[in-house]
MIPADREN-664060 format. One line per field, with one value per residue (C-alpha): residue in one letter; x, y, z; residue number from 1. Coordinates in nm, 3 decimals, always signed. Layout:
type <- [A:...];
px <- [X:...];
py <- [Y:...];
pz <- [Z:...];
seq <- [NUM:...];
This chain:
type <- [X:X:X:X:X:X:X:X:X:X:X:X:X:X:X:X:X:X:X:X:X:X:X:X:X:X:X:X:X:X:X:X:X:X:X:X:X:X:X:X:X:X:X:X:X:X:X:X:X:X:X:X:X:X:X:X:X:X:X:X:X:X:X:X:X:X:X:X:X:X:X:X:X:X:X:X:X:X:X:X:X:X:X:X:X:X:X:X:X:X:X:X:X:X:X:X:X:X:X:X:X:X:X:X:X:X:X:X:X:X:X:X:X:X:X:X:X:X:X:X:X:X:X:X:X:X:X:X:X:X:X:X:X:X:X:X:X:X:X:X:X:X:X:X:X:X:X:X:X:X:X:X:X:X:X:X:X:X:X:X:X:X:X:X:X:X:X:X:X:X:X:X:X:X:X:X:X:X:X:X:X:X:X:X:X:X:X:X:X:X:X:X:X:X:X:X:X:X:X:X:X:X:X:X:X:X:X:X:X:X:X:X:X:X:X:X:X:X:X:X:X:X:X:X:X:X:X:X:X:X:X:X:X:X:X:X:X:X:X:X:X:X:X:X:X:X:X:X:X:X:X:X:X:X:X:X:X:X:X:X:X:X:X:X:X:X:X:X:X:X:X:X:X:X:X:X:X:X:X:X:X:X:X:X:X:X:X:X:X:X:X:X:X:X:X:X:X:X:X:X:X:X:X:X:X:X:X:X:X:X:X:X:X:X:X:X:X:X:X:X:X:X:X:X:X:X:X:X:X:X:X:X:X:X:X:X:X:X:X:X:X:X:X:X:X:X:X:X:X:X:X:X:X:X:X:X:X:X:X:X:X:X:X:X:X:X:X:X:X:X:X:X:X:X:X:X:X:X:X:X:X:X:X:X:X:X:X:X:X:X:X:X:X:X:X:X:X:X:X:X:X:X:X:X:X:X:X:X:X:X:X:X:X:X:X:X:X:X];
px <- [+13.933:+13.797:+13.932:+13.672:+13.892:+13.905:+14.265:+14.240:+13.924:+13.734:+13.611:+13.757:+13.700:+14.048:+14.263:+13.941:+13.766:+13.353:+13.310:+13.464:+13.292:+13.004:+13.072:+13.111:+12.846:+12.539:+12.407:+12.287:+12.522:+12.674:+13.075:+13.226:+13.598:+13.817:+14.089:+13.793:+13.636:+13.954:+14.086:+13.772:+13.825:+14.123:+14.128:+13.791:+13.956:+14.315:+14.088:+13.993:+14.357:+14.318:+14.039:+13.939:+13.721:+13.482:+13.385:+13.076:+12.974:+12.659:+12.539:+12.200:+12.458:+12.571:+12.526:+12.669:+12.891:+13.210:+13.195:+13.140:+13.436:+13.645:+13.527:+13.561:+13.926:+14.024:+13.886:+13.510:+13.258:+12.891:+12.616:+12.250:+11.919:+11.782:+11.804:+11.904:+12.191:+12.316:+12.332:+12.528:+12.780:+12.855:+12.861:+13.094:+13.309:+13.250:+13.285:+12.938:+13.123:+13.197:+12.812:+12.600:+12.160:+11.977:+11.589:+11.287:+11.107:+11.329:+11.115:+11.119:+11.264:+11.511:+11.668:+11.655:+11.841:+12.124:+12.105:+12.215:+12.506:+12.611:+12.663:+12.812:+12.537:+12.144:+12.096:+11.737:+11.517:+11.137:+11.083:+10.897:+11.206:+11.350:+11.131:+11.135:+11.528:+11.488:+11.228:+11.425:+11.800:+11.613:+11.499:+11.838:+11.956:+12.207:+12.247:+12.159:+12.421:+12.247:+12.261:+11.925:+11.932:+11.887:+11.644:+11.833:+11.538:+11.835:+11.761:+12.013:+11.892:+11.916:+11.637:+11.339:+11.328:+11.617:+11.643:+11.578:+11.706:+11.381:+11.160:+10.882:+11.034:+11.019:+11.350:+11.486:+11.366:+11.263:+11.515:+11.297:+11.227:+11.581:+11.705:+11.344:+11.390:+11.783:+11.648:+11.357:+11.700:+11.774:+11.464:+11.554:+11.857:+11.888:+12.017:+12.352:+12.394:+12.705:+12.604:+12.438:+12.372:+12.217:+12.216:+12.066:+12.011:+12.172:+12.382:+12.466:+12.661:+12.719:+12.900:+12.701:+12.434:+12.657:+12.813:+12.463:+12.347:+12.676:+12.741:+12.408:+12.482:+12.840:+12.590:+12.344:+12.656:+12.741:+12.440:+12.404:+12.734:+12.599:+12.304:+12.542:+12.530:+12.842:+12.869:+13.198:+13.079:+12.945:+12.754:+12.771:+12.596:+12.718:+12.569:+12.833:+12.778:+12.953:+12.998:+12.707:+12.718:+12.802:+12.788:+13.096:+13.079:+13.341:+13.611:+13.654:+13.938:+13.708:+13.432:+13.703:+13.828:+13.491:+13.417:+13.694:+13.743:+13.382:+13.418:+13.752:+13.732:+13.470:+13.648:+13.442:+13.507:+13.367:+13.148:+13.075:+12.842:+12.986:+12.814:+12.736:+13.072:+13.280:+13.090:+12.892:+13.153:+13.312:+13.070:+12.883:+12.572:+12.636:+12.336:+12.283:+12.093:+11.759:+11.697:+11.705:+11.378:+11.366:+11.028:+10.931:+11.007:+11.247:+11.535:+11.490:+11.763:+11.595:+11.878:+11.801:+11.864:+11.542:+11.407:+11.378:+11.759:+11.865:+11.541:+11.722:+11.591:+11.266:+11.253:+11.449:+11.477:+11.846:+12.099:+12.358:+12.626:+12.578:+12.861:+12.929:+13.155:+13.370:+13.460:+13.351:+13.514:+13.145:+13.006:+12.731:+12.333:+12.038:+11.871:+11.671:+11.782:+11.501:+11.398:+11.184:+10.970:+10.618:+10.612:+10.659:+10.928:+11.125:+11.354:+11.715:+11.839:+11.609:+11.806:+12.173:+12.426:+12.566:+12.771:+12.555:+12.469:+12.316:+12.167:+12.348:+12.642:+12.681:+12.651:+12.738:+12.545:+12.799:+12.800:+12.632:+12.781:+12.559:+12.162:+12.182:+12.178:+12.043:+11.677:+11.668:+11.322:+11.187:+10.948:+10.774:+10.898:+11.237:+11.528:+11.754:+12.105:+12.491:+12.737:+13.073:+13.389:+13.708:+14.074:+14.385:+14.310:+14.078:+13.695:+13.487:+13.102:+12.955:+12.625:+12.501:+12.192:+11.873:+11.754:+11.364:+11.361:+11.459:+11.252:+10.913:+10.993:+10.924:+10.581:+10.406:+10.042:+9.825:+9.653:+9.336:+9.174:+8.815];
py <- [+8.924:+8.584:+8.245:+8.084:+8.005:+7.793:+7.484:+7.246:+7.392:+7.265:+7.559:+7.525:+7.672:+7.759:+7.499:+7.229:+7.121:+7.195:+6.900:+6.645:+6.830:+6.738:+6.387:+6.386:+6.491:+6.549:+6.910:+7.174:+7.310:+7.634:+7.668:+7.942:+8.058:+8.113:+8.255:+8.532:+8.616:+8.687:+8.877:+9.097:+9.128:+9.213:+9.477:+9.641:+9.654:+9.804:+10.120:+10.189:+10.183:+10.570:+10.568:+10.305:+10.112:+9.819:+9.612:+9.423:+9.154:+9.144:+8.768:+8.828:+8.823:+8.424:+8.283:+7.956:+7.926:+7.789:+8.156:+8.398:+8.145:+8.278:+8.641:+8.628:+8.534:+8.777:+9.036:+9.068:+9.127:+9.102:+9.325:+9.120:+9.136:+8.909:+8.669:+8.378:+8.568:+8.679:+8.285:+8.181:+8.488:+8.337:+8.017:+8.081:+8.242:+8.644:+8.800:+8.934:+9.303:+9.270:+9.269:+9.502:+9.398:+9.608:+9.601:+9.742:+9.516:+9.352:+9.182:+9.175:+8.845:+8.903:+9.274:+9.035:+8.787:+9.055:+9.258:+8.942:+8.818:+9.208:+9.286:+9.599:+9.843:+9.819:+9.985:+10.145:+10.214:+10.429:+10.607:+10.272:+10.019:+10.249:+10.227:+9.855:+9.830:+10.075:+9.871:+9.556:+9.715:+9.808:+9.487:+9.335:+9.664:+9.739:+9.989:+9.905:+10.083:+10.195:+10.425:+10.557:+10.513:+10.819:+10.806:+11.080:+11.091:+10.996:+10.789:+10.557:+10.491:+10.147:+9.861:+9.936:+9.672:+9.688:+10.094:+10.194:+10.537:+10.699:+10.906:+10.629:+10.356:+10.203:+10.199:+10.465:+10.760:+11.032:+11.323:+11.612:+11.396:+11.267:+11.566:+11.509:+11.140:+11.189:+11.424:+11.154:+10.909:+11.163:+11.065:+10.708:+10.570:+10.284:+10.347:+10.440:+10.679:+10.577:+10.656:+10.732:+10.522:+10.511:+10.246:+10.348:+10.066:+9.772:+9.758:+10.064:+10.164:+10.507:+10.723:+10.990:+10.912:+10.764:+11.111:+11.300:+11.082:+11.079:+11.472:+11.537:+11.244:+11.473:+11.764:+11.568:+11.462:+11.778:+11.947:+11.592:+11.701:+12.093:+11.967:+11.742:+11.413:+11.189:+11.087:+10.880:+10.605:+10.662:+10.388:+10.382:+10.091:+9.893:+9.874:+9.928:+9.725:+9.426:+9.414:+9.096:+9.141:+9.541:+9.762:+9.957:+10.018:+10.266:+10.058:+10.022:+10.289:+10.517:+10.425:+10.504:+10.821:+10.950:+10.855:+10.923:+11.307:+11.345:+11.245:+11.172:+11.529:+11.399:+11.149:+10.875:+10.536:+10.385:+10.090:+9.920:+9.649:+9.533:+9.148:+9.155:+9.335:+9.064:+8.700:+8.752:+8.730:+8.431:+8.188:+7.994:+7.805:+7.425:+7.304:+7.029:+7.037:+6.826:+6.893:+7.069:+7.177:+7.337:+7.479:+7.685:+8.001:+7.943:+7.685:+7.615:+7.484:+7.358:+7.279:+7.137:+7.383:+7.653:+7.994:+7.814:+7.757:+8.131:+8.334:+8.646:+8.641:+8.557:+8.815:+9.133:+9.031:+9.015:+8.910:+8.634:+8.542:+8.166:+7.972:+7.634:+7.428:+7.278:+7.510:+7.483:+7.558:+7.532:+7.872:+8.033:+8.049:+8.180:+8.015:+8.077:+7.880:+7.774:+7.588:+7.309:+7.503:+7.524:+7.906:+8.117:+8.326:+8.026:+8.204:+8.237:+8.406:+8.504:+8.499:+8.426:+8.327:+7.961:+7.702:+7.431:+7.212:+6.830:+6.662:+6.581:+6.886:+7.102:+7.542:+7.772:+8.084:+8.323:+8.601:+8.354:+8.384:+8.695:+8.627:+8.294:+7.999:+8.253:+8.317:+7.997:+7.757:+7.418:+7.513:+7.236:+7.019:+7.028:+6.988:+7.247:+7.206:+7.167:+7.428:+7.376:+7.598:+7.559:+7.608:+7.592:+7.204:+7.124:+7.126:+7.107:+7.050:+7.330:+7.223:+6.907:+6.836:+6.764:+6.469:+6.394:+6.222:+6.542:+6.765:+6.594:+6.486:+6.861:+6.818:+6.690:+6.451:+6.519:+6.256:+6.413:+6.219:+6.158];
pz <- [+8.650:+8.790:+8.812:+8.571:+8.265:+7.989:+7.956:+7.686:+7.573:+7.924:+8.152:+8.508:+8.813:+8.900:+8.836:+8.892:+8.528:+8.593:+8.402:+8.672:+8.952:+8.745:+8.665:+9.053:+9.206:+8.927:+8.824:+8.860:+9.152:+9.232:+9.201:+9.385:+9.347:+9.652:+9.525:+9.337:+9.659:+9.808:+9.563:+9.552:+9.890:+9.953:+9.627:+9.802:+10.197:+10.008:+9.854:+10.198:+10.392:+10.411:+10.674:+10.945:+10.804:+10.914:+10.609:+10.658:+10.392:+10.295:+10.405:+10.195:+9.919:+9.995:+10.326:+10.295:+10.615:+10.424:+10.220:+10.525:+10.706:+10.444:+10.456:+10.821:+10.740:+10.588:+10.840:+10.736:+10.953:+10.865:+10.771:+10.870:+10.798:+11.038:+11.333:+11.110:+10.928:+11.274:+11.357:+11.012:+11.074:+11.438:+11.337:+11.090:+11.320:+11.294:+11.573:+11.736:+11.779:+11.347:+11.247:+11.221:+11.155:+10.938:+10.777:+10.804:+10.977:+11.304:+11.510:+11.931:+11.924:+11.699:+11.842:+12.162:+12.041:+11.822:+12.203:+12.372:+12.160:+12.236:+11.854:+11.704:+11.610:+11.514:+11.201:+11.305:+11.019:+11.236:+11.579:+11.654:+11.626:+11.815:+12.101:+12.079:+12.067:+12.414:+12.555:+12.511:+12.675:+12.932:+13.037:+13.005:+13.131:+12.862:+12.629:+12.213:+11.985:+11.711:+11.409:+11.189:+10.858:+10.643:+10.332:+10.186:+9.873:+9.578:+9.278:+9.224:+8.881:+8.922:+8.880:+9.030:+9.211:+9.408:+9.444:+9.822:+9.857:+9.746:+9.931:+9.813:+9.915:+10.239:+10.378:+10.630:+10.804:+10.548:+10.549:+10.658:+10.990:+11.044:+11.297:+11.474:+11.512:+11.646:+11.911:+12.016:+12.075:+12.361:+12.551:+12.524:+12.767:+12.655:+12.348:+12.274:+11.942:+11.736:+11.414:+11.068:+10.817:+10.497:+10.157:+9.855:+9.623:+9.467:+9.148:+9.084:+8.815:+8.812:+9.106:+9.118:+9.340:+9.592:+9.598:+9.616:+9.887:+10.070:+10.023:+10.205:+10.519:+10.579:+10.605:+10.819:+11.077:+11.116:+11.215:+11.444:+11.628:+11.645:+11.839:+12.087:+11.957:+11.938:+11.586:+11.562:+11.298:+10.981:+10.807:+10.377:+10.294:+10.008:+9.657:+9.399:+9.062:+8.893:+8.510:+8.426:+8.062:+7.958:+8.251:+8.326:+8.717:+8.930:+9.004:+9.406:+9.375:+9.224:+9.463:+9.796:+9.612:+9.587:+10.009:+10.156:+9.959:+10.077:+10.435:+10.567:+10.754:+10.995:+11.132:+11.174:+11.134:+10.836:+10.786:+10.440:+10.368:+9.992:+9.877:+9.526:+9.478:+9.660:+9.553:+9.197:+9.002:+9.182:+9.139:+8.826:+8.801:+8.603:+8.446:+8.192:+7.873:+7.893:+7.529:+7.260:+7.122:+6.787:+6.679:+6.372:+6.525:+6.819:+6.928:+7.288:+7.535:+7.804:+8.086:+8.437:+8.645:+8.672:+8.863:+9.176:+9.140:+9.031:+9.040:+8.958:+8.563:+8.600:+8.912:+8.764:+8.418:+8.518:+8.263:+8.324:+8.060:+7.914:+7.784:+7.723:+7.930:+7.685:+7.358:+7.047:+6.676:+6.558:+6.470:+6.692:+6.682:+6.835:+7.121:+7.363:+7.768:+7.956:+8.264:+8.321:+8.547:+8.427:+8.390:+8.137:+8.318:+8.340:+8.126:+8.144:+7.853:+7.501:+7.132:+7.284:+7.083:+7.168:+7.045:+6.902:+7.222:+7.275:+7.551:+7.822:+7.725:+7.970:+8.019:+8.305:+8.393:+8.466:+8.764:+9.001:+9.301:+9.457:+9.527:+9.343:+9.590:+9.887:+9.733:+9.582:+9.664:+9.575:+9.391:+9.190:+9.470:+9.314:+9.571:+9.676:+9.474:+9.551:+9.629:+9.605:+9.648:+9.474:+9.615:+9.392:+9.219:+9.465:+9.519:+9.877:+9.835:+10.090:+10.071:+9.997:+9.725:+9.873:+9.893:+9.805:+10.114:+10.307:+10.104:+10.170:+10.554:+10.618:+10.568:+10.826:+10.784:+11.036:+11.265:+11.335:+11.617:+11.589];
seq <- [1:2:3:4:5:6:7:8:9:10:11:12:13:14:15:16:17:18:19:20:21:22:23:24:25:26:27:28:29:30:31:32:33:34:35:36:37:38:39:40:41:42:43:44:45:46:47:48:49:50:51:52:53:54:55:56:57:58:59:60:61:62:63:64:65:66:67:68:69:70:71:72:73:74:75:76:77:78:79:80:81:82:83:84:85:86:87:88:89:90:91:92:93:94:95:96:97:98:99:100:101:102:103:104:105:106:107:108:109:110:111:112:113:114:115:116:117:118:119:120:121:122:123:124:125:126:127:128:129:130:131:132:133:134:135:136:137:138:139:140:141:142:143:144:145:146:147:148:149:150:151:152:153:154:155:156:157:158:159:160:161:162:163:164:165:166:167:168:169:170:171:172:173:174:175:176:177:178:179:180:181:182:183:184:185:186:187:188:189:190:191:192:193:194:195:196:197:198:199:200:201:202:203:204:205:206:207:208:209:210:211:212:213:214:215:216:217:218:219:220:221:222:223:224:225:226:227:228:229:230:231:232:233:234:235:236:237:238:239:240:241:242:243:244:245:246:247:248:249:250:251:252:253:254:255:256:257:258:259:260:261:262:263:264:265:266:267:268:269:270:271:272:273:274:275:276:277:278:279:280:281:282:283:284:285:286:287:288:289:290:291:292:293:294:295:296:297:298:299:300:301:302:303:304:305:306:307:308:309:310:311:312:313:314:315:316:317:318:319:320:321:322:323:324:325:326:327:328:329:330:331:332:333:334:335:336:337:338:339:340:341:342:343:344:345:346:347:348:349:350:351:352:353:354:355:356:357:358:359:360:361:362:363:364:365:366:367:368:369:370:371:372:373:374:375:376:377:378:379:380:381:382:383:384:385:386:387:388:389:390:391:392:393:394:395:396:397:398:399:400:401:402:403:404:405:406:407:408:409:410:411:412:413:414:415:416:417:418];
């Protein structure tokens, strides 16, 4: 369920019609759904009241402050992937002890920066971060909680793209080291051991792997404990699927049946790092048809918003439902909705079927809400668009369009003196 609907035949966003939003404020621009993201929520932190449990959103997910304000709200904390991230979660009020910074590549400055705001746990990922993360408590003379992350070698069977649980891939520290790399952490005081963690892709769909992977991290902690280290929290990741067009994901019920069967008799307290689960669904991309192009072969819609705006089609060859904003009696045809970008991959959708549409008429690109506005650019010099966030019959813009003036006075013309 989401809170994208259709009244009178006009799609709103809540009680909010898209089309005055807008009329407001010009398209393309990203609508998000309060009301969705808290529902998500709160069904996703209810599956878990059988265990202590930390949920950590995902900011790589959406890190526009007004949405991790509202996540924070509700009792989120933050799972982070870099210095910056760690910033937008404090400044939108998440508590330092809530997040938790993860990836494969944390530089000095940045575990330096996560050490001093005194943050929950670094999610280590080599023997080498680890001796930086040491290096760097010791000169502030402090200890670093931290947790390795496990590659426990399981194929999520997701996209390729976005699968990191694989022995090939380059997240974690490869299972037959793990138990090597824990005992090197004893030769280190400056770091504190709290945990294990592990995350094995994004998307997924099926259970299965979650149990495989999770099955062998309850074997892993327990052969931890055996050789005297103090596992207490136990770190899951996120990566459970949203339905974009036919997938059929676990429910979060399933998803907590599965965990907590698997692990609840290790007592540890449980983080989980949900985004796509908690925001894609609750948001929409509006874009307005630049024209209609009808060839020999093909009928192209060619809208205004582009891959720079939502790159996740031309990236993953992703699919995002496309409807129209207002209904139509008129019966359906094959189109293909493009971009104006000047590449070929500027493709949203190939042979949909779509209410007849004219310039100016507006669609949404459903699903949205995760990985949209985050890894957007401005590529072709094209400004970075609106988001906006919708309460009851009420709409906030979160982040203003950018102007061409702002976009070009980042460049900077050099006066070379002679």
């Amino acid at each position: 369920m989401d809170h994208f609907n259709y009244f009178d035949g006009s799609l709103c966003a809540e009680n909010v019609p898209v089309v005055k939003i807008a009329n407001d404020i010009g398209t393309p621009f990203y609508v998000y759904s309060s009301a969705t993201i808290k529902r998500h929520y709160d069904v996703f932190s209810q599956a878990f009241k059988a265990i202590p449990t930390l949920i950590c959103f995902a900011v790589k997910a959406n890190s526009n402050l007004a949405v991790l304000n509202l996540l924070g709200s509700l009792g989120a904390g933050a799972d982070t992937v870099s210095e910056g991230e760690i910033r937008r979660a404090r400044a939108a009020g998440i508590a330092a002890e809530k997040i938790v910074f993860s990836g494969v590549g944390k530089s000095r400055d940045e575990i330096r920066y996560a050490l001093g705001v005194g943050i929950a746990q670094f999610n280590v990922e080599s023997r080498e971060e680890l001796d930086m993360i040491n290096e760097e408590a010791e000169i502030l003379g402090m200890q670093a909680n931290i947790a390795v992350r496990v590659n426990p070698d399981v194929d999520a069977k997701t996209h390729d793209k976005i699968s990191t649980g694989r022995k090939t891939d380059k997240f974690g520290v490869a299972w037959e080291d793990i138990i090597d790399v824990y005992e090197f952490t004893k030769t280190k005081k400056n770091l504190n051991v709290v945990g294990v963690t592990t995350h094995i892709g994004s998307q997924l769909t099926d259970i299965k792997p979650f149990k495989q992977a999770f099955e062998r991290i309850k074997s892993l902690v327990i052969n931890l404990r055996e050789n005297g280290h103090d596992i207490r929290r136990l770190d899951l990741g996120g990566g459970l699927g949203i339905p974009y067009g036919r997938e059929n994901p676990p429910s979060p019920e399933e998803y907590a049946s599965m965990i907590v069967e698997t692990i609840q008799d290790l007592n540890c307290q449980l983080v989980l790092e949900p985004g796509r689960l908690i925001v894609g669904n609750a948001g929409i991309l509006v874009s307005k048809v630049i024209r209609v192009k009808d060839t020999k072969d093909r009928k192209f819609i060619v809208i205004d918003a582009a891959m720079n705006d939502l790159t996740r089609p031309s990236m993953y060859g992703s699919y995002h439902e496309i409807i129209t904003v207002n209904q139509s009696e008129e019966d359906l045809e094959a189109v293909d909705i493009v971009g104006p970008i000047c590449e070929s991959s500027d493709v949203f959708g190939r042979d949909r079927q779509l209410s007849p549409v004219a310039v100016d008429d507006l669609v949404a690109l459903r699903s949205a809400g995760a990985y949209g506005a985050t890894m957007s650019s401005t590529y072709n010099s094209r400004p970075l668009i609106a988001e906006v966030i919708v309460k009851d019959n009420d709409y906030k813009i979160i982040r203003k369009r950018q102007s061409y003036a702002e976009l070009l006075g980042q460049d900077i013309i050099p006066d070379w003196k002679e």
